[in-house]
N, C-alpha and C positions, 0 to 999 in steps of 0.2 A: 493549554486549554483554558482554565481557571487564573486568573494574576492574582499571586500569592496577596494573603491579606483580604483580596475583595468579600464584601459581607454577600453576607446569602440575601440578605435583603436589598439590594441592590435595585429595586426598579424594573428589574426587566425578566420576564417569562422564561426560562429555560430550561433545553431538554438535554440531557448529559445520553446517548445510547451508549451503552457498556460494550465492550468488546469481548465477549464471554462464549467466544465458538458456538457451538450448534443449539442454541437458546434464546431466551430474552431478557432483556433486562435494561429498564431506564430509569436515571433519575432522572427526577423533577422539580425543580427549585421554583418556587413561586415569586409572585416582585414583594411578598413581605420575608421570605425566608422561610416558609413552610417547602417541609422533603416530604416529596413522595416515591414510593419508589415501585413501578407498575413492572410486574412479575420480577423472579430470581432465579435466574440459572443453576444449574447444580451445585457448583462450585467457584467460580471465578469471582464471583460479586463481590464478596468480601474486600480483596485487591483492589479492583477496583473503583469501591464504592468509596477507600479509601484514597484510592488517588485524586478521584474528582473532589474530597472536600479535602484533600490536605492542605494545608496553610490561610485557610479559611476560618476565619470567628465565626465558634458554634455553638450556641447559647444549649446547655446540656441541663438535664434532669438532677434529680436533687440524689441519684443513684451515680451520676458522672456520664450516664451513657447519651447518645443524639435517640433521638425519638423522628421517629416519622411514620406518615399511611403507607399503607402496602393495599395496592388495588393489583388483584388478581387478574388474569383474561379466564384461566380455566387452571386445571387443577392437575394438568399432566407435569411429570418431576421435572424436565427441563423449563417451566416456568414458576416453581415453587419450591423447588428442593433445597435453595441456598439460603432461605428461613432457617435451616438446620444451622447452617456456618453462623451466618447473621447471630443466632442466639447462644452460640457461646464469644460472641464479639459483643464490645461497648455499642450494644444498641438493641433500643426497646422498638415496638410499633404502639402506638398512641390511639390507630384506628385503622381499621381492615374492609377494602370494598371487593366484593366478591359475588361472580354470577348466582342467580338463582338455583340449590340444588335440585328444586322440584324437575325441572329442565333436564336432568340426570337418572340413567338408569344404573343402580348401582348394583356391581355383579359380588359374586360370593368370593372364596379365596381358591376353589375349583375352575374357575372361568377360564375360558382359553384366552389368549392375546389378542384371538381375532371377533371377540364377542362384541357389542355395540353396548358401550357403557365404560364405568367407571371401578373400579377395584376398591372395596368397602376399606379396604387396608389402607391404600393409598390417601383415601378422606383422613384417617385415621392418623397415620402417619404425619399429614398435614397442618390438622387441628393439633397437636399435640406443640409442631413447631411455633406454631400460637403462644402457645401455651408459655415455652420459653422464653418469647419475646415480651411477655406482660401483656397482651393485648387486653386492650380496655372497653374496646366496643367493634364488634362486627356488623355489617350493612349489607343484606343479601339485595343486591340490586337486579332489575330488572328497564326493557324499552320505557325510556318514559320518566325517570328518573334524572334527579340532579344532589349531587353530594358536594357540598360545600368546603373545599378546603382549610379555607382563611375569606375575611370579607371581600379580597375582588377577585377570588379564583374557585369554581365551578367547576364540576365534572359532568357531565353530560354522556349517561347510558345511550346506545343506540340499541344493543340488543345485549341477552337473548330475549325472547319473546315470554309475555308476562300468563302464556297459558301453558296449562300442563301437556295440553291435546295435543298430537300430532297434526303441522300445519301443511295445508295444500299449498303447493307453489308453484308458477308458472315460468319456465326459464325465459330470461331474454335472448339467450343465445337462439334459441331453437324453435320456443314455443312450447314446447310439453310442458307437460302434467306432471309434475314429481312435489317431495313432498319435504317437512323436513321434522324428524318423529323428536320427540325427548328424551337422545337416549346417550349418544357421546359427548365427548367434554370440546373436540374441536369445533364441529359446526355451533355448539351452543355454548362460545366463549363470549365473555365479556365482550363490548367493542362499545370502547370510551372516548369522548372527544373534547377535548382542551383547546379552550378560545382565550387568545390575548389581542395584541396589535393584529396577528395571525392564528392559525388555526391548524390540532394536530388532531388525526384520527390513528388509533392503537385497535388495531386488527387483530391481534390474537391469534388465534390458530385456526379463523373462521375458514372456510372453504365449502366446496361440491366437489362430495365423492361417496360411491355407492351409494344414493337413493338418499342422503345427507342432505343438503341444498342449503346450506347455510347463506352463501352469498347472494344465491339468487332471492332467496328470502328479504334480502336488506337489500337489494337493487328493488324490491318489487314493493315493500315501505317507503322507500325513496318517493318510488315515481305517483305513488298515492300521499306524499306530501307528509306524512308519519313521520319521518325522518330526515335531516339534510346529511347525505352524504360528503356533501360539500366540503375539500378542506384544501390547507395550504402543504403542509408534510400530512405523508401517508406513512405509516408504520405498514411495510408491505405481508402480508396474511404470511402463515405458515412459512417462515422462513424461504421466501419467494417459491412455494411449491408451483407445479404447473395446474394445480386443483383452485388456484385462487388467483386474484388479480387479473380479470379475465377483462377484453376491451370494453365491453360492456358496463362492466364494476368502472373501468377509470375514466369515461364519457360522462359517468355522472360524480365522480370525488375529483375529476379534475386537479389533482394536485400540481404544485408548483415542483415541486422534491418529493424523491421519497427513498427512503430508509429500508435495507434489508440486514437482517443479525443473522447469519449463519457464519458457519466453519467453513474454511478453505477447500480443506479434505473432504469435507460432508461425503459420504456415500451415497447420498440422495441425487446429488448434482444440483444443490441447491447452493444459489438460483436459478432456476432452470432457463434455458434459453424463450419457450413462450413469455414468461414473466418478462426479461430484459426484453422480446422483441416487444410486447406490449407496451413497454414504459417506454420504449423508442418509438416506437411510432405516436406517443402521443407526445413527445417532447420535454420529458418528463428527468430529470437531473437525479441522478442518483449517487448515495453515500453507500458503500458497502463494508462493514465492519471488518469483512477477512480483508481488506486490501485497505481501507484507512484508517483504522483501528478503533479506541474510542472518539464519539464524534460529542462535539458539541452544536447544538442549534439554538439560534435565539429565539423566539416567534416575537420578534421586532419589525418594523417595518421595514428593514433591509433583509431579513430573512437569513440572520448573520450565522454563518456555518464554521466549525474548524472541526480540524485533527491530528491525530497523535502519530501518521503517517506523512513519506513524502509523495504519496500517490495524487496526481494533480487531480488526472480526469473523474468528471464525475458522467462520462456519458454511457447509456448502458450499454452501446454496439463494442464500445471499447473494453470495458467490464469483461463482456461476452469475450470477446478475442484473449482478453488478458487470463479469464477461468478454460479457457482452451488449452492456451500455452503456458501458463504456468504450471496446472497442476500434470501438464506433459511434461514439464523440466524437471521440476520438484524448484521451483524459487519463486519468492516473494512478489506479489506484485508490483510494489513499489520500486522495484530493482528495474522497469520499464520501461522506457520512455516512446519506443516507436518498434513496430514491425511489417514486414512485409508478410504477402499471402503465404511464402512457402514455408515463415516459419510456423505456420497452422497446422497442427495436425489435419489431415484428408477428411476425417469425421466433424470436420464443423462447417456449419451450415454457411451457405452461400450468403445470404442477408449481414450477415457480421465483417466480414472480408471487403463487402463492396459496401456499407455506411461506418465503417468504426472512423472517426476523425486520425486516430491512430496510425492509421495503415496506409505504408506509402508501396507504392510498386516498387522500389528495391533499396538494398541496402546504400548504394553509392546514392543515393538523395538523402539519406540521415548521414553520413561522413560529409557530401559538400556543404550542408547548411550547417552544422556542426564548424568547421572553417571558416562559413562566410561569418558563423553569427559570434560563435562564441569568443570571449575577449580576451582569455587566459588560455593556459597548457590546462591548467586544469577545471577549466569548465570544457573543453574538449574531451578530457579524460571523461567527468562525468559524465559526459551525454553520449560516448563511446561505450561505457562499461555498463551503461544502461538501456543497449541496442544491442541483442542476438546478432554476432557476427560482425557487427561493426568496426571492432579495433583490427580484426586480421584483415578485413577489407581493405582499410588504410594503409596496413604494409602493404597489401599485395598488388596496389595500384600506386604507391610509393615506388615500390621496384618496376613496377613494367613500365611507367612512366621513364625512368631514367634507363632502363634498357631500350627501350624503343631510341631516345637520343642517344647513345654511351656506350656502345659493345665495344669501339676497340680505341688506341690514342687517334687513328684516322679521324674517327668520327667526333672526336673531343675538336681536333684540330679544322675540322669542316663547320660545326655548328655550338660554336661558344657556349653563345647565349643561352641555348638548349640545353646545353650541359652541367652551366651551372645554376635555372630555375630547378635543374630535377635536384642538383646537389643539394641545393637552398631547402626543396621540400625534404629531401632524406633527412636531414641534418634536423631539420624542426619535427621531422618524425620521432630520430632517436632521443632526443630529445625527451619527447615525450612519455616513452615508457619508464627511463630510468629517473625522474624525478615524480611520477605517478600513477605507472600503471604496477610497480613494485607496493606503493602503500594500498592503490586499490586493491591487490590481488591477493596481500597478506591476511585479512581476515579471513576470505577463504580456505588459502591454502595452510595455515599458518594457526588460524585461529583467533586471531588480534592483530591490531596493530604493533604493537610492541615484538621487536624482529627476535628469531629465534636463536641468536647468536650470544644470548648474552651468558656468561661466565667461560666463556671461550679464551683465547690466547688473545690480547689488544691487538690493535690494527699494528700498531709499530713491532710487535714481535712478530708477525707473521709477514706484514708488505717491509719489514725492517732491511736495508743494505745487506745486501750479500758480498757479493760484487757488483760495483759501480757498472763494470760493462755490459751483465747480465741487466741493469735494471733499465725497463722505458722511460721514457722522458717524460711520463704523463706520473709515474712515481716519484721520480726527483720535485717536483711541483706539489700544489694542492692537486685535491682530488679533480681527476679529468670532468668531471661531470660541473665543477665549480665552477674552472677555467672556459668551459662550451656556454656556461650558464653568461658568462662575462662577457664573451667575443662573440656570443652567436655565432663564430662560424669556424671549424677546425676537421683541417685534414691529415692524413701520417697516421704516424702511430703515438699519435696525445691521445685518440681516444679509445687506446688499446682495452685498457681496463673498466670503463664504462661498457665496451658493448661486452667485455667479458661477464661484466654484472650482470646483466642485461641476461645472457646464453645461461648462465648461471640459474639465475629464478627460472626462466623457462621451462630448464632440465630438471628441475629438482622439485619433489611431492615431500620430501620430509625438513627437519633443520639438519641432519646429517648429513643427506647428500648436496642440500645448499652448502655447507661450510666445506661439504669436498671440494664441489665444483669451483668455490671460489677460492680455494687454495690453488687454485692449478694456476693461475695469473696474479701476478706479483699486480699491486694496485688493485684489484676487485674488490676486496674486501674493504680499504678505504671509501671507493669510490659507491662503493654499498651503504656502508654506515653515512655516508653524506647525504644519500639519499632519501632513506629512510628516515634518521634525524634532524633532516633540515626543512620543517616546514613549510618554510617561504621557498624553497628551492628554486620553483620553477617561475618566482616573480622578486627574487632577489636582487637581481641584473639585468632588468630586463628593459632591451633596448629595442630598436626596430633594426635592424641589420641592413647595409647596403651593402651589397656587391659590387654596385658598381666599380671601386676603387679597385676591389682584386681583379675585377676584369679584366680594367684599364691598364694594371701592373702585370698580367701574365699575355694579355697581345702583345704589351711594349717589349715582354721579354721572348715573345715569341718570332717578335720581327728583328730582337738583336741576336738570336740564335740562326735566325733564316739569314742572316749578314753574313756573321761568323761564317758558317759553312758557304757559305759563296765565295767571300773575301781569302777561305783556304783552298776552293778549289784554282783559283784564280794564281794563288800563290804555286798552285802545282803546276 
């Protein structure tokens, strides 16, 4: 994210969004080094808050702690609560920008959950986090407003509205009459906007819902010139609820990107799919924290993005498919790289299936391109272990490929050539699982990298001589799996013990009955440990293999075999 050392003052605008599940929370580094830091999640900010400045020169208080502004959107615990953490950590707030409470109906401590307003307690609870942090100056803002950073960075209120009155409002979507009263903390949160080379809008928990109208509200200031919604990142409303970010709202914010903070799991189904199909049909790149973790954005002229994941895409159709199937598997999105329509659950909409860039019609088009493209065993492994289905695809069209040439020695002896491309491919199959798909699969199964075998009996006391005639010829050698890595190509029983490894992992859920299963074959266990601790394995020897040669050498002995028995029938 950050290069260790770089100063906070560095020159250039940035936006740190925190990865802090079903919340919000971003810093803001200005190009003189002023932190802000716009809402706090319950809990996670603390981490971090400290991630993003570690190894960073940070000019600290005469107390040791970093100081920075805390600009609120609204006052619900998921975007204030981590003030609590914050103030028993090395850090003050220096100044506080926060919506208007007149804007607020604030309920007693009787209230039910479903009442329109705010819990006096909750203020309470609030102010008080203040209080720990040292704050020094509070700024109740209001539409219309600009709160000055440092000299070249500005804050720019867009709402909430600077009257107590309940305001009439006309949707765009529809045309009615609705309205939007002074009385919850969502529809009348902050929403602030930060201009550098580029430009970011922080949405808040704004939306329309029940008689609310907060966005139509700031669509309907917009298009009366009050306001520019205009920006480059959108901080997408209410952790992409289907209540906000409506097509109408992004016809006029126009964003280049935009940003959603929710949790994987959310109960909500946030993002909801209206949200992603809205930012896809306007063409609109999106960063999503449950799938690329904490993100950094520049508001530079490149509009320079990173993150703390390997998740590439940022499209939302692909998003959409990937919150489909992932939270049907229970795994990561990152762990992704391509799928087909079946592996969709039936409940997701038509629109994601037929625009995600992701989605190919089947799985044998991510295994051939995977082959054509990739340049190692193991960028093949990757892009296999990151495709639902794909590694068994590859056996299973490994084997029927060489069964279709290869059922009996007839048919070896009919069609060579045939028989030894499928060899060729098997052999670069097995290959491949036993120098990579063993270390892929040990985190999973295993827990780590680090193989479950250790304080066991050594390789040489378990694959140690017994008797010579009992042992294969792939034990008398280096591990079979070294010698296959060497010759590319080996038939018999040299590679007795690799595919024993191999059957080994497969069968076995714990390190007990791995270390059973690989007792049963003298060499396993060697040709395990090879596998597992040799790194470079699978690009140690690595040659381009011709057959031609063994071809050449098994027709020539094919036609002096076909002599032979001629030259004896002749003798009879």
């Amino acid at each position: 994210m950050s290069v260790d050392g770089e100063r906070l003052d560095n020159g250039v605008l940035e936006l740190h969004i925190l990865d802090v599940g079903q919340a919000d929370s971003t810093v803001i580094i200005t190009e003189r080094g002023e932190i802000v830091l716009n809402d706090a999640d319950k809990g996670k900010v603390v981490d971090e808050l400290e991630t993003v400045l570690a190894d960073r020169p940070i000019e600290r208080t005469e107390d040791g702690n970093i100081s920075f502004v805390f600009a609120a959107t609204h006052f619900h615990t998921d975007h204030i609560k981590g003030l609590d953490n914050l103030g028993f950590s090395d850090y003050e707030v220096s100044q506080v920008i926060q919506p208007d409470e007149r804007r607020l109906k604030i309920l007693g401590p009787d209230a039910d959950e479903s009442d329109n307003g705010i819990k006096a307690e909750n203020l309470r609870d609030y102010k008080n986090y203040l209080k720990r942090l040292s704050v020094e100056e509070i700024t109740e803002v209001v539409r219309g407003d600009s709160v000055a950073i440092d000299s070249d960075t500005d804050i720019s209120v867009l709402a909430p509205s600077d009257t107590e009155e309940s305001i009439d409002v006309t949707r765009a979507s529809t045309g009615a009459e609705v309205s939007l009263p002074p009385e919850r903390p969502n529809e009348n949160s902050a929403v602030y906007k930060l201009e550098g080379e580029r430009s970011a809008l922080f949405m808040g928990d704004v939306q329309d819902k029940s008689d609310h109208y907060g966005e139509s509200w700031l669509i309907e200031q917009h298009d009366a010139d009050e306001i520019d919604l205009g920006t480059d990142v959108l901080f997408v409303a209410h952790h992409g609820s289907a209540n906000a970010t409506s097509e109408e709202f992004l016809e006029r914010a126009d964003p280049e990107h935009a940003v959603i903070s929710s949790d994987f799991g959310d109960q909500h189904g946030h993002p909801t799919d209206e949200v992603l199909e809205n930012l896809h049909s306007q063409n609109v790149s999106v960063s999503w924290t449950a799938g690329h973790g904490t993100i950094r954005t520049d508001l530079d002229e490149a509009l320079t993005t990173e993150q703390t994941t390997d998740l590439e895409t940022t499209n939302a159709a692909d998003l959409a498919a990937l919150k489909y199937y992932c939270r049907e598997h229970d795994v990561s999105p990152e762990q992704i790289v391509a799928l087909t329509p079946e592996h969709l659950p039936e409940e997701t909409p038509d629109w994601i299936a037929e625009s995600a860039p992701m989605m190919v019609e089947t799985t044998e088009e991510i295994v051939d391109a995977a082959i054509a493209n990739d340049k190692t065993v193991e960028d093949v492994r990757y892009t296999l272990t990151a495709t639902p289905d794909a590694h068994a695809h590859l056996k299973k069209s490994v084997q029927a490929d060489r069964d279709e040439h290869v059922t009996t020695r007839a048919d070896v002896n009919r069609n060579r050539e045939a028989y030894f491309s499928a060899k060729r491919a098997e052999d670069a199959y097995e290959r491949l699982p036993l120098h990579t798909r063993l270390r892929a699969n040990f985190p999973n199964r295993f827990g780590g990298i680090d193989h479950p075998l250790k304080g066991v009996p050594a390789s040489e006391e378990i694959d140690g001589v017994r008797d010579v005639r009992e042992l294969p010829r792939a034990v008398k050698k280096p591990a079979a799996a070294e010698l296959r890595a060497r010759e590319g190509f080996a038939m018999g029983d040299i590679v007795t013990a690799e595919k024993a490894t191999d059957n080994a992992v497969e069968a076995s859920t714990t390190a007990e009955t791995l270390q059973e299963n690989l007792r049963e074959t003298l060499g396993a266990h060697k040709d395990f440990l090879y596998a597992i601790e040799t790194p470079n394995a699978h690009t140690a020897h690595e040659i381009d293999h011709d057959l031609s040669e063994t071809l050449d050498h098994a027709n020539e002995r094919e036609r002096t075999n076909e002599q032979t028995r001629r030259d004896s029938q002749l003798s009879l």
